[in-house]
N, CA, C and O atoms as CSV, one atom per row, in Angstrom:
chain,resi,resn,atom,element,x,y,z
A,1,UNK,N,N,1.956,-1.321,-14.461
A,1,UNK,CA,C,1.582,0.070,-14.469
A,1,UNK,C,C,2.796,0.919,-14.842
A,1,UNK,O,O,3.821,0.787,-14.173
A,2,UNK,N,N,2.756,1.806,-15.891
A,2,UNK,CA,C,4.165,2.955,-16.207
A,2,UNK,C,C,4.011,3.867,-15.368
A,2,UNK,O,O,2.935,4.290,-14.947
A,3,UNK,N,N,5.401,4.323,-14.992
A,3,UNK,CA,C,6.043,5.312,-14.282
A,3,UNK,C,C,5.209,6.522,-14.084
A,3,UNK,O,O,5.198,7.157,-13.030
A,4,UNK,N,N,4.501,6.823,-15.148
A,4,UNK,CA,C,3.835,8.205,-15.470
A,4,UNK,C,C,2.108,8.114,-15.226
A,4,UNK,O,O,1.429,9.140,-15.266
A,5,UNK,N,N,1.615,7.010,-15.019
A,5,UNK,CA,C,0.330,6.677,-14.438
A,5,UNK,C,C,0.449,6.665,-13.002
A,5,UNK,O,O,-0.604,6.711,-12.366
A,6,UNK,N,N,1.667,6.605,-12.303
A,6,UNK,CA,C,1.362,6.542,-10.893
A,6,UNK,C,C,1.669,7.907,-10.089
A,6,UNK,O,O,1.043,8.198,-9.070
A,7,UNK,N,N,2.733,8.755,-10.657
A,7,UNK,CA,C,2.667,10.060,-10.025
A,7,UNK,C,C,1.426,10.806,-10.731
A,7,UNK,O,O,1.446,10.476,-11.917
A,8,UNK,N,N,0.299,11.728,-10.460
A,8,UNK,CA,C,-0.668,12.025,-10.812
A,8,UNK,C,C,-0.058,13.687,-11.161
A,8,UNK,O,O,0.284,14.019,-12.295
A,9,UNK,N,N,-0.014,14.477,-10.140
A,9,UNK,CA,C,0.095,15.464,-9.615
A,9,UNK,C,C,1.115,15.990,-8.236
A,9,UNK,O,O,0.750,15.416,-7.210
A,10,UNK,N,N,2.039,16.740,-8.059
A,10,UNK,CA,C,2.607,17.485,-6.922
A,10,UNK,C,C,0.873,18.417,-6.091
A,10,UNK,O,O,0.055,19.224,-6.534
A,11,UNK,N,N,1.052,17.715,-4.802
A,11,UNK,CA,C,0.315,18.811,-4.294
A,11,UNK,C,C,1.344,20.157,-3.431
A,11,UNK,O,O,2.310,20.211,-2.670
A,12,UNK,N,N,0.534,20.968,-4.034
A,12,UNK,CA,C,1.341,22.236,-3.197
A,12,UNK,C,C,0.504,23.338,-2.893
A,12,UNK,O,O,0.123,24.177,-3.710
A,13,UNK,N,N,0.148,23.292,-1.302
A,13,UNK,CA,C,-0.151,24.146,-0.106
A,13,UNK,C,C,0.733,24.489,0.878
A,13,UNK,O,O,1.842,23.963,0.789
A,14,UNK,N,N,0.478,25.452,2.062
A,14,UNK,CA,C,0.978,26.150,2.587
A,14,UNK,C,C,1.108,24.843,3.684
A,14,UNK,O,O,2.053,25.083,4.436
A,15,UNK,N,N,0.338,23.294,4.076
A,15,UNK,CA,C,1.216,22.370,4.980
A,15,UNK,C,C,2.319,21.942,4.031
A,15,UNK,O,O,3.492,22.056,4.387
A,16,UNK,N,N,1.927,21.342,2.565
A,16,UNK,CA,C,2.954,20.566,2.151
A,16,UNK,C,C,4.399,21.455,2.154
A,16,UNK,O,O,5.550,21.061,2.348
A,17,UNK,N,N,3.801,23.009,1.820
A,17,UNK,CA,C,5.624,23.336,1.776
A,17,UNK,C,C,6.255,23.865,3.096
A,17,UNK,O,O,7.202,24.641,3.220
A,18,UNK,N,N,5.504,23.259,4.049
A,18,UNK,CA,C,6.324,23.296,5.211
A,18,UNK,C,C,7.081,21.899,5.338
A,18,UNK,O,O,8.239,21.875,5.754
A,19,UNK,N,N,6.404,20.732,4.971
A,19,UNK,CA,C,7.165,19.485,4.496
A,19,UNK,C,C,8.338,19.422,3.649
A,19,UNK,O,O,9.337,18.707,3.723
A,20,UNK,N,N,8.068,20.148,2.990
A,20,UNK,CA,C,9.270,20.502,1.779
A,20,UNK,C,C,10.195,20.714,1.849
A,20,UNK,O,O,11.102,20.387,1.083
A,21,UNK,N,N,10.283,21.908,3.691
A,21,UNK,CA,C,11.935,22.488,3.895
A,21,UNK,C,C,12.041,20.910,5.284
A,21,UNK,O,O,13.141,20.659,5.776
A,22,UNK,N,N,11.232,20.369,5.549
A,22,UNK,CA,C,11.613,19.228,5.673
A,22,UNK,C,C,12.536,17.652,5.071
A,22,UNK,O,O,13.092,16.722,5.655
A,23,UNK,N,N,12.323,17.989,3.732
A,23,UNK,CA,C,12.753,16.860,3.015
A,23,UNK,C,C,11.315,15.882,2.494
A,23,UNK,O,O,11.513,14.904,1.774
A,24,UNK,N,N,10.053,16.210,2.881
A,24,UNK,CA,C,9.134,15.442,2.199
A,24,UNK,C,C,8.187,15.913,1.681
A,24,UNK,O,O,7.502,16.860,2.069
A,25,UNK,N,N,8.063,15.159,0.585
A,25,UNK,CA,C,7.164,15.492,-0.821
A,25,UNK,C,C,5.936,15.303,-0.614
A,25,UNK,O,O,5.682,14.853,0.503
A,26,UNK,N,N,4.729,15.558,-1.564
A,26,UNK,CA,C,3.630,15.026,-1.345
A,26,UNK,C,C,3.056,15.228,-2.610
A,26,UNK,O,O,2.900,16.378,-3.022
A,27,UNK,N,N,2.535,13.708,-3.653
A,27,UNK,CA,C,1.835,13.898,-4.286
A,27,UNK,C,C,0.666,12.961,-4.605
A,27,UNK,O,O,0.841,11.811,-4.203
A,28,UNK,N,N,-0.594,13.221,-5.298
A,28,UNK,CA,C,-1.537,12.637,-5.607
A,28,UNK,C,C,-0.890,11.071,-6.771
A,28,UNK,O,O,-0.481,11.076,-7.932
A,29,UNK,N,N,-1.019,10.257,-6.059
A,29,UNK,CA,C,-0.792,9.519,-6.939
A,29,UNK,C,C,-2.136,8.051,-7.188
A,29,UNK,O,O,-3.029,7.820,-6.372
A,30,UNK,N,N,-1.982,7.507,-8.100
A,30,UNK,CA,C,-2.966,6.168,-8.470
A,30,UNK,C,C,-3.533,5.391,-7.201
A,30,UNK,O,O,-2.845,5.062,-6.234
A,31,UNK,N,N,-4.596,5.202,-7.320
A,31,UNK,CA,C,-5.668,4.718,-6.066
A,31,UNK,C,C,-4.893,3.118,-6.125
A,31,UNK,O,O,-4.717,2.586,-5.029
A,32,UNK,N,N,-4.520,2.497,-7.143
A,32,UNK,CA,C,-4.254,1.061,-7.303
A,32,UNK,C,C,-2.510,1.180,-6.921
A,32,UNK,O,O,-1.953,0.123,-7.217
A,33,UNK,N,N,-1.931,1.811,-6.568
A,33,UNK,CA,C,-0.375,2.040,-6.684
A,33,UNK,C,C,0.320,1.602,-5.111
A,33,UNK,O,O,-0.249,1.907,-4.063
A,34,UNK,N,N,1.275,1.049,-5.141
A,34,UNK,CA,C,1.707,0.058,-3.870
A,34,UNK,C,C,3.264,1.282,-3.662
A,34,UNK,O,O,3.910,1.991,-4.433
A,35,UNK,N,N,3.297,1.033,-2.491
A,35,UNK,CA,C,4.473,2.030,-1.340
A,35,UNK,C,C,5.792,1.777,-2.535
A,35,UNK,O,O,6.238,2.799,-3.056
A,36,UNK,N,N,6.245,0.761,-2.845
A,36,UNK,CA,C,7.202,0.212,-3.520
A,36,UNK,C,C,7.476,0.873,-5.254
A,36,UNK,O,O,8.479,1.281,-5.841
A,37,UNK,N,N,6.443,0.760,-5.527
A,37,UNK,CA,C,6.391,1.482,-7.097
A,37,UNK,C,C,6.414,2.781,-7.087
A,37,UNK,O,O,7.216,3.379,-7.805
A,38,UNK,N,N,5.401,3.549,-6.146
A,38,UNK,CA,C,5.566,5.241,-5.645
A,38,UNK,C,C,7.320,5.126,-5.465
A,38,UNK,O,O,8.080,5.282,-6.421
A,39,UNK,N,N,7.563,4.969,-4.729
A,39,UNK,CA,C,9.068,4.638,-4.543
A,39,UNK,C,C,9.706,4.817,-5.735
A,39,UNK,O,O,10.395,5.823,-5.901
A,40,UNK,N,N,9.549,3.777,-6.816
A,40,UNK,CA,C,10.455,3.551,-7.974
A,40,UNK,C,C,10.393,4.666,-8.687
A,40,UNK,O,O,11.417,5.221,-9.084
A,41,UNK,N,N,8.619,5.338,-9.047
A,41,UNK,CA,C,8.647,6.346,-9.887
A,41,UNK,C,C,9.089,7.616,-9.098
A,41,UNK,O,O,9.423,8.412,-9.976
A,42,UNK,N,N,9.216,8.061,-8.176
A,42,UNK,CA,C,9.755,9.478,-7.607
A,42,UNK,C,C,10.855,9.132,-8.033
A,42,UNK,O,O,11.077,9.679,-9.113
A,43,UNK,N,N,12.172,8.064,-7.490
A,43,UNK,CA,C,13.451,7.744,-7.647
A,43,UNK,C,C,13.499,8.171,-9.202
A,43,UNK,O,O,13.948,9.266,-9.542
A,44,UNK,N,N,12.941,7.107,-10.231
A,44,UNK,CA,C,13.113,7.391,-11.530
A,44,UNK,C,C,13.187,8.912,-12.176
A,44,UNK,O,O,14.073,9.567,-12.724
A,45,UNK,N,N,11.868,9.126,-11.846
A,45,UNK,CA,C,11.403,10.916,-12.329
A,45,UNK,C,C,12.379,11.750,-11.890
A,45,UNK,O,O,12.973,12.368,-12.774
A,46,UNK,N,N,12.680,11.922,-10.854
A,46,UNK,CA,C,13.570,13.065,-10.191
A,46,UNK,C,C,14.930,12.817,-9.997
A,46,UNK,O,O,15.845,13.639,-9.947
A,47,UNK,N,N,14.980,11.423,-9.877
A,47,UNK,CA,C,16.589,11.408,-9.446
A,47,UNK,C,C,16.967,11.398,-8.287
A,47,UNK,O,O,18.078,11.894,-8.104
A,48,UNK,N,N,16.292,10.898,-7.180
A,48,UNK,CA,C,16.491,11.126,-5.649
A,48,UNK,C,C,16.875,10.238,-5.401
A,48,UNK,O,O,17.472,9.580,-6.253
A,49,UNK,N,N,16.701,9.729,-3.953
A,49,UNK,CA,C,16.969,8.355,-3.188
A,49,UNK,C,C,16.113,8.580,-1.978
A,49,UNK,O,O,16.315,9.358,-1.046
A,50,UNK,N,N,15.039,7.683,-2.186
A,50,UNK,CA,C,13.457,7.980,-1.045
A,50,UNK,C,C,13.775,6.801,-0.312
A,50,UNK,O,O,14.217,5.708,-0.667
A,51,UNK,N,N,13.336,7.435,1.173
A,51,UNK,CA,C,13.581,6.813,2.158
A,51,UNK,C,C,12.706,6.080,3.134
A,51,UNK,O,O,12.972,5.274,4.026
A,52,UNK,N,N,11.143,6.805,2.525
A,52,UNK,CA,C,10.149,6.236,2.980
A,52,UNK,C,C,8.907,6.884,1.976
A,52,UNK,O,O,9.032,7.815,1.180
A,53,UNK,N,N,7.631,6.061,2.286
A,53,UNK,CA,C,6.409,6.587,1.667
A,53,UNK,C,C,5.183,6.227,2.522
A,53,UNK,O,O,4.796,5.108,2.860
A,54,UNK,N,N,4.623,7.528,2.815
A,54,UNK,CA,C,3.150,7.121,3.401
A,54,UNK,C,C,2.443,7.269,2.402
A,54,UNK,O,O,2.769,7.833,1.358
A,55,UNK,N,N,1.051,6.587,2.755
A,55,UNK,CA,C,0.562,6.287,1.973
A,55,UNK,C,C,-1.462,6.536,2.302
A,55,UNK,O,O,-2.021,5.644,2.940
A,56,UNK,N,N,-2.136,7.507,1.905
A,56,UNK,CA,C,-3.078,8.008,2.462
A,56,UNK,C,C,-4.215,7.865,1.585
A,56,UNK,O,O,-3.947,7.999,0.391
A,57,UNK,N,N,-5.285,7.652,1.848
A,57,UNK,CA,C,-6.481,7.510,1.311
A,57,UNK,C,C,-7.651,8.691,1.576
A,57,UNK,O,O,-8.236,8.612,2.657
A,58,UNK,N,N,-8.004,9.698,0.733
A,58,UNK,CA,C,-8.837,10.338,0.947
A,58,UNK,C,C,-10.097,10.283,0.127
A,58,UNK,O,O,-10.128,9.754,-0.984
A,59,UNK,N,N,-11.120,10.838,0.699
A,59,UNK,CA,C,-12.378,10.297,0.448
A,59,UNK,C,C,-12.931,11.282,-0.152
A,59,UNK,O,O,-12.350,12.334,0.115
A,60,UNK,N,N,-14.075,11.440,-1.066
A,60,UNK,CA,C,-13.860,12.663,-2.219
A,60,UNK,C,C,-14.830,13.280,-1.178
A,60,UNK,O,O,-15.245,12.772,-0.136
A,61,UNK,N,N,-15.140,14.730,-1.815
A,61,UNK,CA,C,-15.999,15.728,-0.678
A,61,UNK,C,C,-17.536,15.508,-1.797
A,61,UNK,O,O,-17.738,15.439,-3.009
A,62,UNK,N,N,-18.016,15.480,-1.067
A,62,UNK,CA,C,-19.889,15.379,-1.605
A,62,UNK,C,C,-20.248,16.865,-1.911
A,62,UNK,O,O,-19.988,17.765,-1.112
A,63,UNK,N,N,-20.868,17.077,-3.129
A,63,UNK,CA,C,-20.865,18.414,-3.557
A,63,UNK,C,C,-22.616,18.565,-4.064
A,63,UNK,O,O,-23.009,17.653,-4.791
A,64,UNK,N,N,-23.407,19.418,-3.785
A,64,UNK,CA,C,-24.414,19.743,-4.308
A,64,UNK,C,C,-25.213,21.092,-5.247
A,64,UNK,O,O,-25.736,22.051,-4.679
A,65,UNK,N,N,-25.184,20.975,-6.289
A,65,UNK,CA,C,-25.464,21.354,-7.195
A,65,UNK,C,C,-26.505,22.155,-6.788
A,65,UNK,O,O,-27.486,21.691,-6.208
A,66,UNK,N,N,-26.290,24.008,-7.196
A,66,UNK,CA,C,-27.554,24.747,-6.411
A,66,UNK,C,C,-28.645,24.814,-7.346
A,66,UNK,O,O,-29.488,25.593,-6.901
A,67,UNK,N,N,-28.956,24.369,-8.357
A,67,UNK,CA,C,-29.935,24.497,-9.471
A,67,UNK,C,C,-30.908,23.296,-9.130
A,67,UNK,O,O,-31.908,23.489,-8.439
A,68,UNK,N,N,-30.645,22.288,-9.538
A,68,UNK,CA,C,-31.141,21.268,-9.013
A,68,UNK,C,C,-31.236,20.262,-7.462
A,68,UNK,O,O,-32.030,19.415,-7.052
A,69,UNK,N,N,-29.963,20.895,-6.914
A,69,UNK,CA,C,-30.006,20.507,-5.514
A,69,UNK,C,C,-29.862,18.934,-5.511
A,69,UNK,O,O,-30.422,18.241,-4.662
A,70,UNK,N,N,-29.089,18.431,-6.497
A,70,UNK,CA,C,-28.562,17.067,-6.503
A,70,UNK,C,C,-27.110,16.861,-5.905
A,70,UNK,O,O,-26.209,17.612,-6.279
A,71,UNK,N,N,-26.905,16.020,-5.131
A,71,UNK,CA,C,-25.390,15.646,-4.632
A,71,UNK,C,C,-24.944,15.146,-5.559
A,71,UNK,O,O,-25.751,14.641,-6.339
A,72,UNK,N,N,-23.905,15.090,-5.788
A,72,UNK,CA,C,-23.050,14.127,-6.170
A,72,UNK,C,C,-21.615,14.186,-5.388
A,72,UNK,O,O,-21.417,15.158,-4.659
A,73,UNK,N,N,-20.760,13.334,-5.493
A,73,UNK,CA,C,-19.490,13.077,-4.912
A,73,UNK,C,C,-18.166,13.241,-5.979
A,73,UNK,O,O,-18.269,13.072,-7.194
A,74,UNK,N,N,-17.164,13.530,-5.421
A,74,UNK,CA,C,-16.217,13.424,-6.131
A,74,UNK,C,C,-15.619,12.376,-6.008
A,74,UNK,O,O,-16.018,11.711,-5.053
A,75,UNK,N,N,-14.540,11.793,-6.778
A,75,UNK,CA,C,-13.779,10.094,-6.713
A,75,UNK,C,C,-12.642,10.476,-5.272
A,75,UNK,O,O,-11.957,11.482,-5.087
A,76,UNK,N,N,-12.788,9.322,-4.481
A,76,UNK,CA,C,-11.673,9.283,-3.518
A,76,UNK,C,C,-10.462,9.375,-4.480
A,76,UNK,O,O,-10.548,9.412,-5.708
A,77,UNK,N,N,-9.258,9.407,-3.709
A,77,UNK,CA,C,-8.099,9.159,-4.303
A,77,UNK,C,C,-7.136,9.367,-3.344
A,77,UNK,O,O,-7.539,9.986,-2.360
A,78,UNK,N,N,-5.770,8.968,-3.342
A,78,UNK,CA,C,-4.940,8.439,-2.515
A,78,UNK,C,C,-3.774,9.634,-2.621
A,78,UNK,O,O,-3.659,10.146,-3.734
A,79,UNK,N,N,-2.985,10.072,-1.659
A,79,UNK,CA,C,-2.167,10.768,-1.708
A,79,UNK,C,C,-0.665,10.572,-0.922
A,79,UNK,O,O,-0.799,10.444,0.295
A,80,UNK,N,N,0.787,10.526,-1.428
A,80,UNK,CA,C,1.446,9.679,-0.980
A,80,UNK,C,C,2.402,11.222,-0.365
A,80,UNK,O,O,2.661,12.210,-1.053
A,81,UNK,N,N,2.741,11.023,0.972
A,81,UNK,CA,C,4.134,11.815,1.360
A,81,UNK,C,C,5.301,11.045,1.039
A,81,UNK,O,O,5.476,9.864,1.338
A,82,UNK,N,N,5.981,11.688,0.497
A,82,UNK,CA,C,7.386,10.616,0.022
A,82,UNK,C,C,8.581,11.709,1.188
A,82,UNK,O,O,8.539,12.931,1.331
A,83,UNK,N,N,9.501,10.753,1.821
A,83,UNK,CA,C,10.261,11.135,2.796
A,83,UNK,C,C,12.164,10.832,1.437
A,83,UNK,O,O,12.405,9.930,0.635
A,84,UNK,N,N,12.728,11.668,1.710
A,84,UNK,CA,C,14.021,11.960,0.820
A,84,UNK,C,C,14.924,12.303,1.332
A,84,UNK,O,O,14.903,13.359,1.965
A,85,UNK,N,N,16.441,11.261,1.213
A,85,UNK,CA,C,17.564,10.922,1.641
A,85,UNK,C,C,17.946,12.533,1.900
A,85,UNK,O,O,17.679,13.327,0.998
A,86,UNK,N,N,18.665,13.086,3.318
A,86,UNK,CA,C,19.054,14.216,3.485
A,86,UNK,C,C,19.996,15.027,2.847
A,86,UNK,O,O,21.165,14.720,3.079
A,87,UNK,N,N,19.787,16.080,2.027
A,87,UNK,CA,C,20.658,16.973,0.764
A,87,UNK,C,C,19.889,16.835,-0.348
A,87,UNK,O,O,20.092,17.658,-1.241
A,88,UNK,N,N,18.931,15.879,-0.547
A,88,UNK,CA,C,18.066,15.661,-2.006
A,88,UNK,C,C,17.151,16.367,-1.769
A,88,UNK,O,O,16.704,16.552,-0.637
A,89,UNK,N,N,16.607,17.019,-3.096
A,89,UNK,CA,C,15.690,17.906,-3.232
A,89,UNK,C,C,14.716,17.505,-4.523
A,89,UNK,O,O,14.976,16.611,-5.328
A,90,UNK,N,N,13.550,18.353,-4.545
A,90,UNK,CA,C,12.701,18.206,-5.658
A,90,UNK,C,C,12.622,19.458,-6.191
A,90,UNK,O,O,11.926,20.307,-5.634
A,91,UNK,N,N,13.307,19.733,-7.313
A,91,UNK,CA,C,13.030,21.086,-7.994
A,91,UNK,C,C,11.597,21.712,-7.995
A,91,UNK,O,O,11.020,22.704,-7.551
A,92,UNK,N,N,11.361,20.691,-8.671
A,92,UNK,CA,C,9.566,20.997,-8.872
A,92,UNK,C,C,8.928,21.556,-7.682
A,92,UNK,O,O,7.768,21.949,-7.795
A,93,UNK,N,N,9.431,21.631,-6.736
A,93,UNK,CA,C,8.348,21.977,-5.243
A,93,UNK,C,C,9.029,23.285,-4.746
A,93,UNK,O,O,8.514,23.881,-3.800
A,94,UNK,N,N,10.231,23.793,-5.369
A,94,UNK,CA,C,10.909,25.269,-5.048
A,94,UNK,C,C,10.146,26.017,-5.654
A,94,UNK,O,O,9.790,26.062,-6.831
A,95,UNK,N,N,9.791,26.912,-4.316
A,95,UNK,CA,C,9.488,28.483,-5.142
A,95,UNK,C,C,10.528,29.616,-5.189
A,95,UNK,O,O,10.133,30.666,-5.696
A,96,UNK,N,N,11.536,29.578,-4.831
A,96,UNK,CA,C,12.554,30.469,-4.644
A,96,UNK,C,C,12.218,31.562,-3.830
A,96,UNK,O,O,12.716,32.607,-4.247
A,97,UNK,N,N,11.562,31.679,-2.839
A,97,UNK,CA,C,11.219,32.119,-1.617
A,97,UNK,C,C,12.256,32.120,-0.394
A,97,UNK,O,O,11.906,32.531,0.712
């Protein structure tokens, strides 16, 4: 799997960027993607030194259509907090706030 198939997306809400002035990241990454490779590609992409990764499974929200009144679901997908050696940062997640 390449580097760039497994980070998906940065999520950024008002919990994750309380994580943030913590030191941990959080992004949507590949449903098939192992603690170890999340690992490699944050390190690679950014330039850090990660110290840990959780690793979360969420389940898509069921949505129904008001015209026809059909459900359908959205795709689960997995979302990883990445924890980062103390003084390292992720540009990408500053708002200059």
């Amino acid at each position: 799997m390449k580097l760039s198939d497994i980070l998906k997306k940065p999520l950024i809400t008002e919990k994750t960027s309380v994580l943030n002035t913590q030191g941990r990241y959080v992004f949507a990454v590949d449903r098939q993607s192992t603690k170890k490779e999340i690992k490699n590609a944050v390190e690679k992409n950014f330039k850090v030194k990660v110290i840990g990764v959780q690793t979360i499974g969420v389940k898509g929200k069921k949505r129904r259509s008001l015209r026809t009144r059909k459900q359908t679901a959205q795709a689960d997908w997995k979302k990883a907090i990445v924890s980062l050696k103390q003084g390292d940062k992720i540009d990408l997640f500053e708002t200059g706030a």
